[in-house]
FIVOVO-410318 format. One record per residue (C-alpha): residue in one letter; x, y, z. Coordinates in steps of 0.5 Angstrom, whole numbers, plus 2048, in hexadecimal, padded with zeros to 3 digits. Layout:
<kolfis>
aXYZ...
</kolfis>
This chain:
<kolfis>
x8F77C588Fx8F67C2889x8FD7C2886x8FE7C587Dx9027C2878x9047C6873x9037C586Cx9097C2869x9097BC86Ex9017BB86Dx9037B9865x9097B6866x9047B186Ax8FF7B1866x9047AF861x9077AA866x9017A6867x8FE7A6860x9067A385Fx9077A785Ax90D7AA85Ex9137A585Bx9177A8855x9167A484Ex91B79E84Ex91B79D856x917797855x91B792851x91678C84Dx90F78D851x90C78784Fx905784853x90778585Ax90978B859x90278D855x8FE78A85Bx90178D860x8FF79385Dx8F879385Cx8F8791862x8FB797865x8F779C861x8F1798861x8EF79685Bx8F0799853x8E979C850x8E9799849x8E679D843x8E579B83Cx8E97A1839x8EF79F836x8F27A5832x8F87A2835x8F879B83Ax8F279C83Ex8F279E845x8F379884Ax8FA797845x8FC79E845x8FB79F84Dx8FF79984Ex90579C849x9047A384Dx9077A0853x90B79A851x90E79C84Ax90F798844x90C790846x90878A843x90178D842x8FE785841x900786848x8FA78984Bx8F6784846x8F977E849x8F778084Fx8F078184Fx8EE77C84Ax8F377684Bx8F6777853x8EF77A855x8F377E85Ax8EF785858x8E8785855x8E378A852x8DF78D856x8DC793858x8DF79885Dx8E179F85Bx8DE79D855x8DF797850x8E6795853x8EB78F854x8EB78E85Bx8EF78885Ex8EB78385Fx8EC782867x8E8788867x8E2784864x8DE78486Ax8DD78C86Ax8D878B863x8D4787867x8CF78C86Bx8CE78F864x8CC789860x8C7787866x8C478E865x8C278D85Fx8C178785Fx8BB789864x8B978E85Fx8B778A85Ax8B578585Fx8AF78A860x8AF78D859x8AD786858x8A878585Ex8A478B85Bx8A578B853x89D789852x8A078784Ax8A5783846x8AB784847x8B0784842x8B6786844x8B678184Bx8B577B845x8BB77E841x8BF77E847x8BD776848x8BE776841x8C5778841x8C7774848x8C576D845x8C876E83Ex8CE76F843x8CD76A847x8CD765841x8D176983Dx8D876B841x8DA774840x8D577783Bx8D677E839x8D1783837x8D3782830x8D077B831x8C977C831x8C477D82Bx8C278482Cx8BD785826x8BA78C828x8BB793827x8C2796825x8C479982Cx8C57A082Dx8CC7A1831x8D179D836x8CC79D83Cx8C779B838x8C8794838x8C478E834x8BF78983Ax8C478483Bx8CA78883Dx8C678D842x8C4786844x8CC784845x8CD78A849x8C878984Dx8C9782850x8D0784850x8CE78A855x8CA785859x8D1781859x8CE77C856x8D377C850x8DA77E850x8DF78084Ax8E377A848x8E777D843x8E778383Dx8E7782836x8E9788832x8E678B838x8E0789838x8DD78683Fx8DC77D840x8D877C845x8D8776849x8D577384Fx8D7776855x8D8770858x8DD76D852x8E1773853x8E177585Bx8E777285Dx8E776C863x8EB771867x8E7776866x8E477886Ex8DB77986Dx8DA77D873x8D6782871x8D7788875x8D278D878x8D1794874x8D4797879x8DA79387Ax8DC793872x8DC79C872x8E179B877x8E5796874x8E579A86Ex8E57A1871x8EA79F876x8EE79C86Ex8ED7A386Bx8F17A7870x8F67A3871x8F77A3869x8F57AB868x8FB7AC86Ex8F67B4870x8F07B586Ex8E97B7871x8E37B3873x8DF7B586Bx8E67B3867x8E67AC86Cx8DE7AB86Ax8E17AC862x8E77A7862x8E17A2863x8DC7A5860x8D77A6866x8D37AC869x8D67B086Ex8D07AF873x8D17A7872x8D87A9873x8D77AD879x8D67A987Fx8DB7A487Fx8E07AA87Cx8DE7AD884x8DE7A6887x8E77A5885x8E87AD887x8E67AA88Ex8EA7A488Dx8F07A788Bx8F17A4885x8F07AA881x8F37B0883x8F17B7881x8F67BC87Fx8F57C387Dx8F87C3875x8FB7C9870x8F87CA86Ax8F97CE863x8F97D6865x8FC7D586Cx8F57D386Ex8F47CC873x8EE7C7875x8ED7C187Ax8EE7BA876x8F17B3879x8F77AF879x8F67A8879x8FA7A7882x8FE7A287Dx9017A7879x9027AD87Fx9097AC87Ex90A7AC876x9067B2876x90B7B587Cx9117B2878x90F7B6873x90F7BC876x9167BB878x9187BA871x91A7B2872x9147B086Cx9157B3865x9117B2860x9167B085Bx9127AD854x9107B184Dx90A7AD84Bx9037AD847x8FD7AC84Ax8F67A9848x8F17AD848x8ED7A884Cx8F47A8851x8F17A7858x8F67AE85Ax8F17B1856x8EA7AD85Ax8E97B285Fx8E67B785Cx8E97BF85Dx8EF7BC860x8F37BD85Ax8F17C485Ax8F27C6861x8F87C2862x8FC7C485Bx8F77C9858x8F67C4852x8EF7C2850x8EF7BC84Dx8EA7BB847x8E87B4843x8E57B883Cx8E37B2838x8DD7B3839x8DB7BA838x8DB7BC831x8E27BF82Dx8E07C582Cx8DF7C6834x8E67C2836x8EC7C7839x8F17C2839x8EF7BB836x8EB7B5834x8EF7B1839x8F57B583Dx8FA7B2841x8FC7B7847x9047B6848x9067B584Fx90D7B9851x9107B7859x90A7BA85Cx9077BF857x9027BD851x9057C184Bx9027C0845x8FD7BC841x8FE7B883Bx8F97B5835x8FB7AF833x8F97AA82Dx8FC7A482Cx8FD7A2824x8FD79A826x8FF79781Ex90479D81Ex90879B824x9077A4825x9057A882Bx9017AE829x9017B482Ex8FB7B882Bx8FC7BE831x9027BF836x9017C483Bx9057C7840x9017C9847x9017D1848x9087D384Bx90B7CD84Ax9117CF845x9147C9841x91B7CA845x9217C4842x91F7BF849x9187BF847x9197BE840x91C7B8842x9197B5847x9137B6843x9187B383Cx9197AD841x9127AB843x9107AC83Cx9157A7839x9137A183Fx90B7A383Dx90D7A2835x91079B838x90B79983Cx90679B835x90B797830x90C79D82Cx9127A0828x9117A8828x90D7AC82Ax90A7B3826x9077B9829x9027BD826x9017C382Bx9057C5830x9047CB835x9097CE837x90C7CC830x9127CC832x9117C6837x90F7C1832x9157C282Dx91A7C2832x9157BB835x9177B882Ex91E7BA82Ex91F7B6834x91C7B0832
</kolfis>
């Protein structure tokens, strides 16, 4: 018989294996290992352009590890060339063994526009931009998109990208570019062959092989979930997901068990057979999640979708891109992790030259009261987030409850 879990132990190793279980100040000095080793862990770090305070990457490396050298993570990807950007949940830094997992994809479309050609019957233009931009780096070294001449029309939104550009994101899709390095976050892009390290193994692996290995990735680093919340940590469809879902079940290698949820209801998901035992210490209380930290919206907690609902009866939502007029909480809140529980949210804006952090809206979740302990964990993780941004103070423009953002302030 299928064996249930409570609740309480799915999140504590939910918590576990995302590491965001260890009490702010455990970790003392993390520095390029201890940032490698964790993306490692969880995968990889989606990275976003918004900064309404560090971007995301950065931000979900302090979640875990606490006030650190951000240049850390630059250094490697861009200089030691242990991670990479590539495409794996979503635009990712990915450790750079993995490379050879971006390969199936990169032939795909490299065959897809292979047979665009054979059957385009006029010139084509953007396959002679895309030779354009190749040879100008060949010669040239890294080249950003800002360094081709666009005399066109003025472009109409982000995705809206001049000829040149569209050109280097698609030999970078193809893997015939890499990017060597950011300035001021723009993208250069190099050849991959000047980028890709020696040690780096080219094997390109099935379609097959590589949705197992990110599958089999994706529960160990979700600790519980069911098949459509594995297929979404990876970005992939469930009826992609499926078959070798089925194939490690029969191999043992995941282990169904039957989960709580909110409201007393259950469901079957999956524990990873290595992480069979941390789910059992959990239930016997031997694992805790002990840490109060801040987390991005692009977290990779939150990639499975509706495990934030079912698991903590809280729903994560980034509202940047929706309208103000139409925002619940914010332009870009910041849930707030309490041990095992997700208790609030907040709306930061760093003000860079003023050295001052602004909270344009504090919440706390319904039926979470601002009692003294939380107060103070909470107080305890703001000042290592205020470190972490080199601010001085920090400001709250509205909080609900009223009471937790004053007594939030007194305790800093």
């Amino acid at each position: 018989m299928t064996r249930r879990f409570p609740l309480t132990a799915l999140r504590t190793l939910a918590i576990h294996t995302q590491q965001l279980d260890n009490p702010i100040g455990r970790q003392i000095n993390p520095d390029q290992d201890s940032i490698l080793e964790m993306v490692r862990k969880l995968g990889c770090l989606q990275i976003d352009t918004l900064q309404m305070v560090k971007r995301s990457p950065y931000l979900v490396l302090w979640s875990r590890l606490g006030n650190h050298d951000a240049n850390d993570l630059d250094q490697l990807v861009y200089k030691s060339r242990k991670l990479f950007e590539g495409w794996q949940h979503a635009a990712s830094i990915i450790p750079m063994e993995e490379f050879r997992y971006q390969m199936p994809r990169q032939r795909r479309l490299i065959e897809k526009h292979i047979d665009s050609k054979e059957n385009e019957t006029t010139d084509d233009p953007f396959g002679h931009m895309c030779e354009h931009v190749l040879t100008r780096i060949r010669e040239e070294g890294g080249l950003r998109g800002s360094d081709f001449t666009y005399n066109g029309p003025r472009r109409s939104g982000w995705w809206d990208w001049k000829p040149a550009k569209a050109a280097l994101e698609s030999q970078l899709a193809c893997g015939n570019l890499m990017v060597a390095n950011r300035r001021n976050f723009q993208r250069v892009y190099d050849l991959t062959e000047r980028v890709l390290p020696d040690w780096v193994e080219r094997k390109e692996p099935s379609p097959e092989e590589r949705d197992r290995f990110w599958l089999e990735h994706s529960v160990k680093a979700l600790g519980v979930c069911n098949p459509a919340q594995a297929a979404d940590y990876t970005w992939m469809k469930l009826r992609q997901a499926i078959p070798q879902i089925k194939s490690m079940i029969k191999e043992g290698i995941l282990i169904e068990i039957e989960g709580e949820l909110m409201n007393g209801r259950s469901e079957t998901m999956m524990v990873h057979r290595e992480n069979l035992a941390l789910l059992e210490k959990a239930t016997e209380g031997e694992i805790e999640a002990g840490r109060t930290t801040f987390l991005s919206p692009f977290d990779s907690l939150f990639w499975a979708r509706q495990r934030d609902q079912k698991m903590w009866g809280f729903r994560q939502s980034l509202e940047a891109y929706l309208p103000a007029g139409k925002r619940i909480f914010g332009y870009f809140c910041l849930p707030i992790l309490h041990k095992d529980m997700l208790i609030g949210r907040f709306d930061p804006k760093l003000e860079r030259k003023e050295k001052h952090l602004r909270i344009k809206a504090l919440y706390l979740e319904t039926g979470i009261e601002p009692e003294d302990e939380v107060i103070s964990a909470v107080a305890a993780g703001m000042r290592d987030f205020l470190r972490f941004h080199e601010a001085n103070d920090l400001s709250i423009e509205m909080s609900q409850p009223i009471e937790f953002g004053k007594k939030l302030i007194a305790s800093i």
